[in-house]
Legacy VTK file of the C-alpha trace (Angstrom):
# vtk DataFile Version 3.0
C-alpha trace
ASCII
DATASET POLYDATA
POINTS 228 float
33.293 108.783 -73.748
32.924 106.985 -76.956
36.914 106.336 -76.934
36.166 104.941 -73.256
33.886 102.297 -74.469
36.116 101.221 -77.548
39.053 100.869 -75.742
37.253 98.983 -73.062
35.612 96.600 -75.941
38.647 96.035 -77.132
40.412 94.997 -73.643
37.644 92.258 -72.882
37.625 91.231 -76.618
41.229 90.829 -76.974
41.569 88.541 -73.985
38.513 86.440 -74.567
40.226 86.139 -78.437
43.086 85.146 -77.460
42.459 83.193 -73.906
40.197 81.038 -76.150
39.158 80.803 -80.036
42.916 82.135 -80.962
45.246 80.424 -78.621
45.012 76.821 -79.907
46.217 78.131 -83.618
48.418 80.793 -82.731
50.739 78.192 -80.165
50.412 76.039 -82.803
51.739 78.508 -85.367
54.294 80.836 -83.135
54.853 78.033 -80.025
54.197 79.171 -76.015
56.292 81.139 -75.359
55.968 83.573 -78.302
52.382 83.185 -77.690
52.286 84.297 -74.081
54.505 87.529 -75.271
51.762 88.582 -78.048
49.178 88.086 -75.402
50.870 90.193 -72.790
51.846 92.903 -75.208
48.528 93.434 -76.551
47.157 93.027 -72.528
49.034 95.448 -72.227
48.515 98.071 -75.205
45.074 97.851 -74.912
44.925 98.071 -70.904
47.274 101.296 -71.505
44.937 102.464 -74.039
41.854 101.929 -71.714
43.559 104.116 -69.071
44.743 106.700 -71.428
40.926 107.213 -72.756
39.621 107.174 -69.202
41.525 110.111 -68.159
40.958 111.944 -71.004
36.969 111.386 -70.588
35.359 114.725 -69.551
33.498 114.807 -66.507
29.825 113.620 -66.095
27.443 113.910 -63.254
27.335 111.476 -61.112
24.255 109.177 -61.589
23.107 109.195 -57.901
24.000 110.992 -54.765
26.773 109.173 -52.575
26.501 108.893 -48.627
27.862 107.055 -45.691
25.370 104.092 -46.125
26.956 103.449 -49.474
30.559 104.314 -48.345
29.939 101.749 -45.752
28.574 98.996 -47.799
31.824 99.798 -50.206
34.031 99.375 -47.516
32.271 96.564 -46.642
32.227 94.658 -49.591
35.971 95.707 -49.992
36.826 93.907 -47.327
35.135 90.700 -48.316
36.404 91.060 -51.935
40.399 91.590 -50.248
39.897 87.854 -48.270
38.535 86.702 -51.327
41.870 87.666 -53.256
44.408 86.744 -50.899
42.747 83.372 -49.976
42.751 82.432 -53.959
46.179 82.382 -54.082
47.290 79.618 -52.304
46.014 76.175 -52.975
43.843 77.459 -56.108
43.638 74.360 -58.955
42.176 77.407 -61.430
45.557 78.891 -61.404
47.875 78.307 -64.047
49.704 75.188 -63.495
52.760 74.961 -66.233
53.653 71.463 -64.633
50.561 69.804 -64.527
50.664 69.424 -60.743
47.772 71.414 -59.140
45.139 69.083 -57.518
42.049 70.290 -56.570
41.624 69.560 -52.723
39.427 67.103 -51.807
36.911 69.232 -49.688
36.377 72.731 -50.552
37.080 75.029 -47.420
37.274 78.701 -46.606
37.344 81.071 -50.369
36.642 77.566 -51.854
33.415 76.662 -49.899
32.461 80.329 -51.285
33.078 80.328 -54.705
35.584 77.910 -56.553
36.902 80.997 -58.371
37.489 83.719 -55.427
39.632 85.746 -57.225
37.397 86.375 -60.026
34.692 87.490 -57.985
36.962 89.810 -56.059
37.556 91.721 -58.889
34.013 91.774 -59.795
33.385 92.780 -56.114
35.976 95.596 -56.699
34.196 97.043 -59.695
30.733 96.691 -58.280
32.109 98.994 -55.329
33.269 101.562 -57.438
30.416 101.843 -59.364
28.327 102.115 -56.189
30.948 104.983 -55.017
32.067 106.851 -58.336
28.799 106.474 -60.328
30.262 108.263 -63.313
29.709 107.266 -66.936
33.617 106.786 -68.128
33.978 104.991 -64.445
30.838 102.834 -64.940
32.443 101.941 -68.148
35.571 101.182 -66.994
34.484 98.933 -64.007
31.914 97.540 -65.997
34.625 96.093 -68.069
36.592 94.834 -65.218
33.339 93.141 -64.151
32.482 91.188 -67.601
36.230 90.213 -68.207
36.291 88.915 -64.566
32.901 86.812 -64.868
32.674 86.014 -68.318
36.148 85.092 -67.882
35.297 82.543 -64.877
32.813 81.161 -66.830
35.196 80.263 -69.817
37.641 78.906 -67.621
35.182 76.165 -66.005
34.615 75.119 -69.792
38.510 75.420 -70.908
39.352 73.458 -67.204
36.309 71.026 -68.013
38.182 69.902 -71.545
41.368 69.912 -70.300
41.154 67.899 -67.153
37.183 66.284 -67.384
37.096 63.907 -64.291
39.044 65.976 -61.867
37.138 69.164 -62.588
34.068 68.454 -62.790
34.250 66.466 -59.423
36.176 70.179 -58.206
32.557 71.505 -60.030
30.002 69.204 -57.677
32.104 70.183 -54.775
32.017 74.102 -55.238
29.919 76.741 -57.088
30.055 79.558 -59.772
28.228 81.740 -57.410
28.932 82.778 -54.136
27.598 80.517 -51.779
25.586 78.476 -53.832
27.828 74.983 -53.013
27.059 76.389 -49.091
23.231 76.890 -49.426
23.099 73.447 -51.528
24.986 71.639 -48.738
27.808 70.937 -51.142
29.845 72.500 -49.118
31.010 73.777 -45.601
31.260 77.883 -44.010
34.699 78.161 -42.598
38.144 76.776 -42.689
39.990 80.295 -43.650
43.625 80.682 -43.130
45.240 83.276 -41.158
46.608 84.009 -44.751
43.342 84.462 -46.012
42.016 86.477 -43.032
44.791 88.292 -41.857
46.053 88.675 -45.207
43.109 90.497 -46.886
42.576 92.818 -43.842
46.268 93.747 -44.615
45.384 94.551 -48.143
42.039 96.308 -47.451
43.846 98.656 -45.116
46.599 99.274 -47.817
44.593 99.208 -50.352
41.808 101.715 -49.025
44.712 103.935 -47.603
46.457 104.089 -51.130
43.513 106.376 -52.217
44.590 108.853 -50.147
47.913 109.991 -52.014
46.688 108.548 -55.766
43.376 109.439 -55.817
43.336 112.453 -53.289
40.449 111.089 -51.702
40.141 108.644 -48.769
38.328 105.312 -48.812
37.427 102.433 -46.419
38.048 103.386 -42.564
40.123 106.010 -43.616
37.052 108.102 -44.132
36.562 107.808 -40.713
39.462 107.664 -38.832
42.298 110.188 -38.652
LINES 1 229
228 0 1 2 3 4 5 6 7 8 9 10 11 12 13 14 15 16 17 18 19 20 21 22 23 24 25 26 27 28 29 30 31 32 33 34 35 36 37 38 39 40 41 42 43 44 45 46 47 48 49 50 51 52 53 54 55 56 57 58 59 60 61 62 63 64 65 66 67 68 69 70 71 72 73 74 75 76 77 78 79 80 81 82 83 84 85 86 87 88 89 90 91 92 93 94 95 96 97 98 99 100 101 102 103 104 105 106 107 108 109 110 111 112 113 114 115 116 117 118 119 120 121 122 123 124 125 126 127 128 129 130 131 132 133 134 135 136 137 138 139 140 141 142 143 144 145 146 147 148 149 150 151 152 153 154 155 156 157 158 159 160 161 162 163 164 165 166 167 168 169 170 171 172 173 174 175 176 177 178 179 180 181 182 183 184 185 186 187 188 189 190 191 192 193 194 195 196 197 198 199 200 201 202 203 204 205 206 207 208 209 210 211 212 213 214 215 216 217 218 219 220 221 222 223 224 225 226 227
């Protein structure tokens, strides 16, 4: 278990290192491209290393007892967290722009009215379900570190987005929120506007998604628990 939380410190470390203190003197050193290589390779050694320790964890008991009412809410917030994801990626000024050419719309509408970083909170969504499911210690771990990369990391990028283009994000800022809902409940912004993309999209990937457990898990989530 111990291996479990190292290897998960060192995933969320890594990134934060090099998404912000290290990039600026590293490119400057080594150039982009070389830069966005070390960065993936060490993504990806550490993510490996995360999963490697994780399945080698031995089993714990599971914290609380898991029924239908928090299968349901799961499933539930699975759904919301899929919409979430699908609707971020399309028309998303957070998202890495290489040219320079992603405006930030000038009304925030469906994911966007939400939260101006959807995707973020759909992977902090995810983990939050499968803690509330899989309550074990190496999964709580795990998750957990999904959930801190996911909303530290939104955090960081407001600041990084902030200093990189000041006027047009922090106008993007006053017209959204951090947290879900907040720009809604403020009257900052306005429920609705989602794309069939968004909509139809994200049931498509809940249903996948939730069905996938079935043959790589061996254990069936979402509807599936309930139907067939």
């Amino acid at each position: 278990m111990t291996m479990v939380l190292i290897a998960a410190i060192a995933f969320v470390g890594t990134h934060f290192l090099l998404s912000h203190p290290l990039r600026r003197p590293i490119v400057q050193r080594v150039g982009e491209g070389p830069f966005l290589g070390i960065y993936s390779l060490v993504a990806a050694v550490t993510l490996v290393w995360l999963i490697i320790a994780y399945r080698a964890a031995p089993d714990t008991p599971p914290l609380w007892a898991v029924g239908d009412g928090l299968w349901i809410a799961a499933s539930v917030l699975m759904l919301i967290a899929s919409v979430l994801m699908v609707g971020s990626l399309r028309g998303n000024p957070a998202l890495p722009d290489p040219e320079g050419r992603m405006q930030a719309p000038e009304e925030a509408r469906g994911v966007f009215a939400i939260t101006r970083h959807p995707m973020m909170w759909a992977f902090a969504i995810w983990g939050a379900t499968h803690i509330l499911v899989y309550p074990l210690a190496a999964n709580i771990i795990l998750t957990g570190a999904i959930i801190v990369l996911a909303l530290v990391g939104a955090a960081l990028q407001d600041r990084k987005k902030r200093a990189i283009q000041p006027d047009q994000w922090r106008q993007w800022e006053a017209r959204t929120s951090y947290w879900p809902l907040a720009a809604i409940i403020a009257g900052r912004a306005r429920a609705g506007g989602f794309g069939l993309h968004a909509l139809g999209g994200g049931l498509l990937l809940w249903l996948a998604a939730t069905w996938a457990h079935i043959p790589l898990a061996g254990w069936a989530a979402g509807i599936w628990r309930w139907v067939g």
